[in-house]
C-alpha positions, 0 to 999 in steps of 0.5 A: 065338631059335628058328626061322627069321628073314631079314634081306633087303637090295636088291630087290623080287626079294630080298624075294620070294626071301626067303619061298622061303628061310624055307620051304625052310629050315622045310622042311629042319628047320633051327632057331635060324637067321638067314638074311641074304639080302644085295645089292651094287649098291653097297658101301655095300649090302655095307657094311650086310649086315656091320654087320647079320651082326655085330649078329645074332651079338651079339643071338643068341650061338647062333644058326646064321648063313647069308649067302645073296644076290648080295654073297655070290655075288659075296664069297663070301670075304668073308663067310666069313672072317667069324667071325660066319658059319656057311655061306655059300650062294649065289643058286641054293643059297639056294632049296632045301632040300637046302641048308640040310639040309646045312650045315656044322658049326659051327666049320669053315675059310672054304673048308669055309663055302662053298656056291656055285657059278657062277651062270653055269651056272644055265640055267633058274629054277624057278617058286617058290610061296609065299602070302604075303609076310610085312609086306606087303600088296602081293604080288611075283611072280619072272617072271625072274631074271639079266641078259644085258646087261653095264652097264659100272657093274654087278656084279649079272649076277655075281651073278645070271647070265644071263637066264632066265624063269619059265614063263608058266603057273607065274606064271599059278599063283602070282598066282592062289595069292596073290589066293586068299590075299587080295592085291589087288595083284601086283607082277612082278619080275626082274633084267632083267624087261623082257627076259622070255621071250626064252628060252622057247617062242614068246618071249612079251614082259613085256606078253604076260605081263601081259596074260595074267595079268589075263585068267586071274586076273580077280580080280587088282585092281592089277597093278604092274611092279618096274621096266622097261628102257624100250627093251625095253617092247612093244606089248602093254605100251603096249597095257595102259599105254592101256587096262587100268584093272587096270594101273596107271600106274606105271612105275620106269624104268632111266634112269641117266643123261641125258647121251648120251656118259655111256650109252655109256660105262655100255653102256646101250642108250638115248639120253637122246631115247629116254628122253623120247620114251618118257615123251611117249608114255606120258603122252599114253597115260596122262596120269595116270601116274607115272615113277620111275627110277634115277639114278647121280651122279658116273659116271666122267669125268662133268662138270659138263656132263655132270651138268647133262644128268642134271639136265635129263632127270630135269626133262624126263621128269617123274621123281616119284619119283626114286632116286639113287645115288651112284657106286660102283665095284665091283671087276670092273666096267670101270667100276672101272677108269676115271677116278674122280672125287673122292669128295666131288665124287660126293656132292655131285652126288648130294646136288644131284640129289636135291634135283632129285628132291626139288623133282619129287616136291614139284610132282608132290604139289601136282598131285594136290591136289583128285583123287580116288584109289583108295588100298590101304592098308598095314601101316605106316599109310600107303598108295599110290594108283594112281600109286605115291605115298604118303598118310598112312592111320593108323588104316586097315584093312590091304588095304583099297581106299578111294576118297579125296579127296586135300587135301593134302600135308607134303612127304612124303606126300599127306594124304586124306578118305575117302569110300567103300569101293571094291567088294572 
């Protein structure tokens, strides 16, 4: 091989941080190299980031491999005793050239591997510019990095440090870069984005953030959010969800559970009536809107009553789109060090919650069923409307805007007739 390729692993902001780390390495002079930029929200995501180590030392024998992302800031031994790895960088290391113009030699000691500092020490993130994000057509903007909350399950602060913002104006420059470079829709992206600008001047909120944006870069078409901790959303957040057609009705909620004496234990700093109060709210703001959230099964001492209340909130809020997880203790974490429930157990209340999930997303499918829609189409042949589902669009021009009828569904995905372009 020749060049510069990334594997990415976890999130939106891995995805986003992932162009940053091929042009600072491009950048560098670096050649031949395989970046990894890796997650560890659960084992299985560390489990993943080896096996894919391994296959590209086998695939490309000479290659310079670089383990970079929060499994290596948080394993950082881990990965350099392996054979397979040349350097291991972490979190704030990954996102400048310097780095990767000073990566070891091959063959050295695991200690002499290592380039990562304390990630708590990290005090401020510098806005970092790209044009494109490479295979998609919907682009992500960092707004924040770290988290200062400590979720008793939860290894990324570890692995991301405190919490810090991005500049206003810095994002304001980026999401005009990126509608110059023809994105029609700008995702916002963080660890804890909802927690954003707590640290900076004035202390604007994420709703400030965003509407600021759609007022500066009025050629921003779609303006979506990664995901938000419902108990932080602002006025200004509520005040677009109701009236800026822009932003759109979407929203990935950071539920985690519904059972209240569970939340406390996770340290979350919602109850299981805040959750539902806010989804009320939001639907009779925007009555179209979608809900996605994260759910985790078989938390520590959660029983089968316990369960039933996650169950039952994913039912009452309307979760379309639902994302489980099944437990998985991370070392470090005081959730680790509770009682653990019987793995089988763990994965059978996973495989139930989402079928839930599965049944919710069915019956959100079958309402929309005879609408209308405005759908941007993708680069793999499918397409997501204002609410975030997916419709089959083979054949269809990458980044394009079309207005659909939808007429009907596989289970999977919403199938659509075409009617007009929308204006670009």
């Amino acid at each position: 091989m020749s060049g510069v390729e990334v594997i990415t692993f976890g999130c939106r902001l891995n995805t986003y941080e992932s162009e940053v780390m091929r042009a600072e390495a491009e950048k560098a002079g670096l050649n031949n190299a395989i970046l990894v930029n890796t997650c560890a929200v659960t084992a299985e995501a560390v489990r993943q980031a080896r096996q894919a180590i391994r296959r590209a030392r086998r695939d490309n024998p000479h290659a310079r491999i670089i383990v970079t992302g929060c499994a290596a800031q948080t394993e950082k031994e881990t990965f350099a005793e392996m054979a397979e790895v040349d350097a291991v960088l972490g979190n704030e290391e990954k996102l400048t050239s310097a780095s990767y113009r000073s990566l070891p030699d091959f063959g050295v000691s695991a200690e002499e591997k290592l380039r990562v500092n304390d990630i708590m020490s990290v005090r401020a993130t510098a806005p970092q510019m790209i044009k494109h994000i490479d295979g998609h057509v919907r682009a992500f903007i960092q707004v924040q990095n770290g988290c200062d909350h400590r979720c008793t399950f939860c290894i990324i602060p570890y692995g991301r440090g405190n919490s810090r913002s991005v500049p206003m104006g810095a994002v304001v420059d980026q999401a005009r870069r990126l509608v110059e470079s023809g994105y029609r829709e700008i995702v916002l992206t963080g660890v804890d984005a909802t927690s954003y600008g707590a640290d900076l001047p004035g202390t604007p909120t994420l709703g400030l953030l965003a509407k600021t944006l759609l007022k500066q870069v009025p050629d921003i078409l779609r303006l979506r959010l990664s995901s938000i901790d419902s108990i932080e959303a602002d006025r200004h957040l509520l005040g677009l969800i109701a009236d800026e057609p822009r932003f759109m009705p979407h929203l990935h909620l950071s539920l985690q559970h519904g059972d209240d004496l569970i939340l406390k234990r996770m340290k979350r700093r919602h109850s299981s009536a805040d959750a539902r109060t806010f989804c009320d709210e939001i639907r009779r703001l925007r009555p179209k809107v979608s809900f996605g959230a994260d759910m985790i099964a078989g938390f520590p001492t959660e029983t089968e009553a316990m369960f039933e209340n996650a169950l039952n909130l994913a039912e009452d809020c309307g979760i379309a789109h639902l994302h489980v997880f099944p437990y998985s203790p991370r070392p470090g974490t005081p959730a680790a060090r509770m009682p653990q429930l019987d793995r089988a157990l763990v994965k059978e209340r996973a495989a139930r919650l989402r079928a839930k999930g599965a049944a919710l997303h069915a019956a959100h499918l079958d309402r929309m069923v005879g609408t209308e829609q405005t759908i941007l189409v993708e680069m793999n042949g499918l397409a997501h409307t204002e609410n975030f589902t997916l419709v089959y669009a083979a054949g269809l021009e990458p980044r394009s805007l079309l207005e659909v009828t939808i007429s009907g569904h596989n289970g999977k995905h919403l199938a659509m007739q075409r009617k007009q372009m929308a204006a670009a």
